[in-house]
C-alpha positions in Angstrom: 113.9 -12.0 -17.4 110.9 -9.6 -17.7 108.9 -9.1 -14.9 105.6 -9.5 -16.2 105.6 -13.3 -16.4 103.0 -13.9 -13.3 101.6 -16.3 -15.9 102.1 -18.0 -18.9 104.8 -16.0 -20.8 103.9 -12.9 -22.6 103.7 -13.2 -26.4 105.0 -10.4 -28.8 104.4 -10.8 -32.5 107.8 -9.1 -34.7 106.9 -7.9 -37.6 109.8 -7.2 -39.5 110.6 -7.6 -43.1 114.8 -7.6 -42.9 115.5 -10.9 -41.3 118.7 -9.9 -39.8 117.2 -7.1 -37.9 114.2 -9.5 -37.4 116.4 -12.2 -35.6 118.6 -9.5 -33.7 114.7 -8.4 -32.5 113.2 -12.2 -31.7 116.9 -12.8 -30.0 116.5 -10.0 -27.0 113.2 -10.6 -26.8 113.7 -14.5 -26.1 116.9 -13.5 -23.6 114.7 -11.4 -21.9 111.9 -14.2 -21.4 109.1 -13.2 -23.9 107.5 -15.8 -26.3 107.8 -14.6 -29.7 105.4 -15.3 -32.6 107.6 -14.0 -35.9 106.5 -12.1 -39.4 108.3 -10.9 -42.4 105.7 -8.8 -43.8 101.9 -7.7 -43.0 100.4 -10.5 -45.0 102.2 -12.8 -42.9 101.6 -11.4 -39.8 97.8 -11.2 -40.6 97.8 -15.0 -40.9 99.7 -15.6 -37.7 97.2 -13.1 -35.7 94.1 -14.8 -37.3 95.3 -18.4 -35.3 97.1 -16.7 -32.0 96.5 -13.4 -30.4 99.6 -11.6 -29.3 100.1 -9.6 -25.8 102.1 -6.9 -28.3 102.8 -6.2 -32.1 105.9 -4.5 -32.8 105.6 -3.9 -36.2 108.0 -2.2 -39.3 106.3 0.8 -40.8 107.6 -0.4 -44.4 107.4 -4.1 -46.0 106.2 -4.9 -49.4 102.9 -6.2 -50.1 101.3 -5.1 -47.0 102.9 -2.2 -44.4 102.5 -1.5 -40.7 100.0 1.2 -41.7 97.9 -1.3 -43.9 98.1 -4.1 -40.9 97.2 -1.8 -38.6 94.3 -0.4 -40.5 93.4 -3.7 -41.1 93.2 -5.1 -37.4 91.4 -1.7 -36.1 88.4 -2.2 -38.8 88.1 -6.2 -38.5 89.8 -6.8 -35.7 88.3 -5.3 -32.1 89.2 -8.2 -30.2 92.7 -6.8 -31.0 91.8 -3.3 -29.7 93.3 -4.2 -26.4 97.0 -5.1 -27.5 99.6 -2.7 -27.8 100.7 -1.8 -31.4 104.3 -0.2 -31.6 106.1 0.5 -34.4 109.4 0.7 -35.7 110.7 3.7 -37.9 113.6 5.0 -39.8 114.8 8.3 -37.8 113.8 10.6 -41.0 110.1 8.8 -41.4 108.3 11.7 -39.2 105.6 11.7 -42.0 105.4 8.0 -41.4 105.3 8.4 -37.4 102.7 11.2 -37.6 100.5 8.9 -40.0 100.6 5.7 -37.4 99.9 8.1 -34.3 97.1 9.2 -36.4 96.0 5.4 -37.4 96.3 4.1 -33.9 99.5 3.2 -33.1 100.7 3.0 -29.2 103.9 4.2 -29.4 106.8 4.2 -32.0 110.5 3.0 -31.4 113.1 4.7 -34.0 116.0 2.7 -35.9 118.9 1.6 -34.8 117.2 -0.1 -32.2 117.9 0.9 -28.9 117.2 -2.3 -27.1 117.1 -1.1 -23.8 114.4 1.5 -25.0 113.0 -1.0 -26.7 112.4 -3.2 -23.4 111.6 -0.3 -21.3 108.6 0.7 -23.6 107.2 -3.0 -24.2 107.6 -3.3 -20.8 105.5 0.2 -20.0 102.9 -0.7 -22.8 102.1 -3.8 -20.6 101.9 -2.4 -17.3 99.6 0.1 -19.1 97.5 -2.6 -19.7 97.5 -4.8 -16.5 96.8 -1.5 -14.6 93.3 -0.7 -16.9 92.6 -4.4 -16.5 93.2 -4.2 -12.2 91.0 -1.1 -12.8 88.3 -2.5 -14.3 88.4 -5.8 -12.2 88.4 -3.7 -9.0 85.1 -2.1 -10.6 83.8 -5.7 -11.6 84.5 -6.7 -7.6 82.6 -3.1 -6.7 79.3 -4.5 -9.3 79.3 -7.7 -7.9 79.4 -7.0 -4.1 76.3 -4.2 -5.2 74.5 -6.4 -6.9 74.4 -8.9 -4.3 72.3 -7.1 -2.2 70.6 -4.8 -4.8 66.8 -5.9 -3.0 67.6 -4.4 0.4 66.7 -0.6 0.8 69.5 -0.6 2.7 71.6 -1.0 -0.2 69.8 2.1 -2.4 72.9 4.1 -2.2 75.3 1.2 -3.6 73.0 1.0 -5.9 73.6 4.8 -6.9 77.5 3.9 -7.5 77.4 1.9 -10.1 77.7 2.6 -13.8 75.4 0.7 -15.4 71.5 1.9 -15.4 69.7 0.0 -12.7 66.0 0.5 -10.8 64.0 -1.0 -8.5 60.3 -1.2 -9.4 57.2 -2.9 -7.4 55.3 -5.2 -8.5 53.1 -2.6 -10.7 55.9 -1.7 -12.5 56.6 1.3 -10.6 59.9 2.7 -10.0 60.6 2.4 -6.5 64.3 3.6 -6.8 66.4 4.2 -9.6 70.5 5.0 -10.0 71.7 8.1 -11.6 72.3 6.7 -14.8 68.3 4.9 -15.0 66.8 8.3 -14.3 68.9 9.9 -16.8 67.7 7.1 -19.6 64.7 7.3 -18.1 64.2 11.3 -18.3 65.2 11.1 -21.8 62.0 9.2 -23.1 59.9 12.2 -21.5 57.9 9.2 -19.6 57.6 6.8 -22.3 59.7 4.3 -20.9 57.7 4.9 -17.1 54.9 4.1 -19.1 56.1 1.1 -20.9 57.4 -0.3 -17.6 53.9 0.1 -16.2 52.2 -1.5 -18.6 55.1 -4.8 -19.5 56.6 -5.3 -16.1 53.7 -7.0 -14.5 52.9 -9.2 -16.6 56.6 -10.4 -16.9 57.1 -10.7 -13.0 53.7 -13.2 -13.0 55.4 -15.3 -16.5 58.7 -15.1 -14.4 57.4 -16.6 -11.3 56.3 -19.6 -13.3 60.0 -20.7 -14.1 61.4 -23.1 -12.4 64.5 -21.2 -11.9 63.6 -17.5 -12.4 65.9 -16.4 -10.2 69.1 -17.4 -12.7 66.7 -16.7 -15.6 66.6 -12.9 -16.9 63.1 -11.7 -18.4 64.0 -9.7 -21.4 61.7 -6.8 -22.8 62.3 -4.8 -25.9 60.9 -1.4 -25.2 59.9 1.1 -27.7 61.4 4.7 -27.5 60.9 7.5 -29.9 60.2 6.9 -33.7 63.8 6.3 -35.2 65.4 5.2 -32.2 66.4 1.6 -31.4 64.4 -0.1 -28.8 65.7 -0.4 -24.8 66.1 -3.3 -23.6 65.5 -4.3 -19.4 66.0 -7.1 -18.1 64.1 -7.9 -14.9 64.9 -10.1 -11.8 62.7 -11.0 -9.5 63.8 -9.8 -6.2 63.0 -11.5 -2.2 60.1 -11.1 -1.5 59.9 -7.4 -0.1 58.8 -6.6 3.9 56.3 -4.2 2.9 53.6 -3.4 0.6 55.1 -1.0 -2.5 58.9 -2.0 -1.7 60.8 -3.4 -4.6 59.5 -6.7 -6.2 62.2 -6.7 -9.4 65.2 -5.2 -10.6 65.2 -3.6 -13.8 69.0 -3.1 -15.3 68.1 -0.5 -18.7 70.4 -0.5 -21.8 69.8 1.9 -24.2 71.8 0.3 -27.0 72.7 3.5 -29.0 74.4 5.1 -25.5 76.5 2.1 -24.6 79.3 -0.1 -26.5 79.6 -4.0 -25.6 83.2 -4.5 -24.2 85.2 -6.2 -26.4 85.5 -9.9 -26.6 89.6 -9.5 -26.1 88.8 -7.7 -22.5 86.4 -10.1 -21.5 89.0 -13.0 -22.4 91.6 -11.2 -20.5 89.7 -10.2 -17.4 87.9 -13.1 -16.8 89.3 -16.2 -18.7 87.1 -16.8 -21.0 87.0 -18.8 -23.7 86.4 -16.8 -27.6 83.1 -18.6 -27.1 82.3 -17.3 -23.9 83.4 -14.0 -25.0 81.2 -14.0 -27.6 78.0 -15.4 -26.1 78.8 -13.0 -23.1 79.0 -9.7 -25.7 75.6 -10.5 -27.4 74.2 -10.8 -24.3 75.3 -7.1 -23.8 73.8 -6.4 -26.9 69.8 -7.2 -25.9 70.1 -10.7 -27.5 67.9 -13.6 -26.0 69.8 -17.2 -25.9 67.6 -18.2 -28.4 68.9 -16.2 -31.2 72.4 -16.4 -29.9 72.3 -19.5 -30.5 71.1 -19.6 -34.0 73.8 -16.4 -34.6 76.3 -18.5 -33.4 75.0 -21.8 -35.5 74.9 -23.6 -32.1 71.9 -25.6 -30.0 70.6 -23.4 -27.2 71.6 -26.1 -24.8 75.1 -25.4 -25.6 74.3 -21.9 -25.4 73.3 -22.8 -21.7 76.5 -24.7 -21.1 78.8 -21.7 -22.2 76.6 -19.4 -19.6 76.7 -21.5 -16.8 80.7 -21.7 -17.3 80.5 -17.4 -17.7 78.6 -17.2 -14.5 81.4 -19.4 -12.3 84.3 -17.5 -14.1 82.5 -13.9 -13.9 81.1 -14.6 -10.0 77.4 -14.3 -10.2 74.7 -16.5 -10.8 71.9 -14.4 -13.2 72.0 -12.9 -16.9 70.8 -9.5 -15.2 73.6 -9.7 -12.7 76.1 -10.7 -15.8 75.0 -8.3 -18.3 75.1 -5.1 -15.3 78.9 -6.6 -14.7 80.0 -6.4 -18.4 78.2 -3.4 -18.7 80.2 -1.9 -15.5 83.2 -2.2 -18.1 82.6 -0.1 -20.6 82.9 2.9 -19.0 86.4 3.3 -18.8 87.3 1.5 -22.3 
């Protein structure tokens, strides 16, 4: 049995276009305790991947109507929820053109026919620990974010503060920055004091609309502020902080996202790491991306109640309780990705 199988069992889609090989395939996969989702050609496959995600693709180079290399062209230009799963691919001995062409395309790793089947096993079974051991990685990180965040109001906490990857400051309630991470003074430095200025001049005003809501501390404030002509807009989201023990100590956080410098994790990881739903995914990666719930919601073709819903069911799965909170944990991800 394969030793992976601390959950449901891992699924490997077999894309292969001769059925006996196919079968002799599907066969030691099954014996060995893998689920096994089964494609004689690209076209076929497609289909299958567009209702069930796999864990792995092991995939012929050539089929008719539509080769490994075309699938797998295919999946890493409309597919980045895909990115995540391992893509292997199985060659005659004498293809080196072909395995040179799917290294270059993207491909994980190749296995050469006849099929050794205990190769075979040992690199599905590396491909996945590969992945569970990015994925402990990257939860360990979201753990590290979390526990930070937590406390991000105390000046005690300024040098957790420091460790973390996304772009986080501490402002008063002027709109001054009290204390900022490595990664906010470098965005910061970069507008040659634009965005000081812009911070100045919006962040009051938000903190007094803020402290209006009834629930400002779950709700993010969102401002879009203006850099240099041609460049996109960043976006901070502020949350209002305890109030602080002394005049001048920090009144909000500010997490910074400079859109152009940072990639949303993909909807795959944040299925994977967290449990969410596609849904959840989604609504969780457009939040990355600056947008408010309100156009979310008309992205997605949904209310912006059920918008709401799907974030209240992202904060219990993801551990923390405000969009600025959320937003600085998936953005914690994308460093290593």
């Amino acid at each position: 049995m394969n030793t992976e199988d601390a959950g449901p069992p891992i699924r490997i889609l077999v894309c292969e276009d001769e059925p006996s090989l196919r079968a002799d395939l599907t066969a030691v996969l099954r014996e060995t305790g893998y689920s096994v989702m089964e494609a004689a050609d690209g076209l076929a496959a497609r289909d299958l991947l567009d209702a069930q995600a796999p864990d792995l693709i092991l995939c012929d180079v050539s089929m008719p109507h539509f080769d490994g290399l075309e699938l797998l062209a295919h999946l890493r230009a409309l597919r980045p929820d895909l990115a995540e799963v391992p893509f292997l691919f199985l060659t005659a001995l004498a293809d080196r053109e072909q395995v040179i062409a799917g290294k270059r395309a993207g491909a994980d790793d190749y296995l050469v026919k006849p099929i050794d089947y205990e190769i075979m096993l040992a690199t599905i079974s590396a491909q996945l620990r590969q992945v569970a051991r990015v994925r402990a990685r990257l939860a360990a990180r979201a753990a590290e974010t979390r526990e930070a965040l937590g406390t991000a109001g105390s000046l005690s906490t300024f040098s957790a503060i420091d460790s973390l990857a996304p772009a986080i400051a501490l402002l008063d309630a002027e709109g001054v920055v009290v204390h900022a991470n490595g990664a906010a003074e470098e965005l910061i430095d970069a507008s040659d004091g634009l965005l000081r200025q812009r911070m100045a001049i919006e962040v009051p005003g938000a903190i007094q609309r803020a402290g209006t809501k009834p629930d400002c501390e779950k709700e993010a404030v969102f401002l879009r502020l203006p850099q240099h002509e041609d460049e996109q807009d960043v976006i901070v989201l502020l949350s209002l902080l305890p109030p602080a023990p002394a005049a001048g100590g920090p009144a909000v956080m500010a997490l910074i996202v400079d859109p152009s410098r940072r990639a949303a994790p993909t909807d795959a990881l944040l299925r994977n790491l967290f449990g969410l739903t596609p849904t959840e995914a989604r609504v969780s990666s457009l939040l990355v991306q600056g947008d408010r719930l309100e156009d979310i919601a008309r992205g997605l073709g949904i209310q912006q109640s059920t918008v709401v819903f799907h974030l209240r069911n992202i904060f219990a799965k993801t551990d923390t309780n405000r969009q600025t909170d959320l937003v600085a944990l998936l953005l914690s991800l994308t460093v290593t990705q």
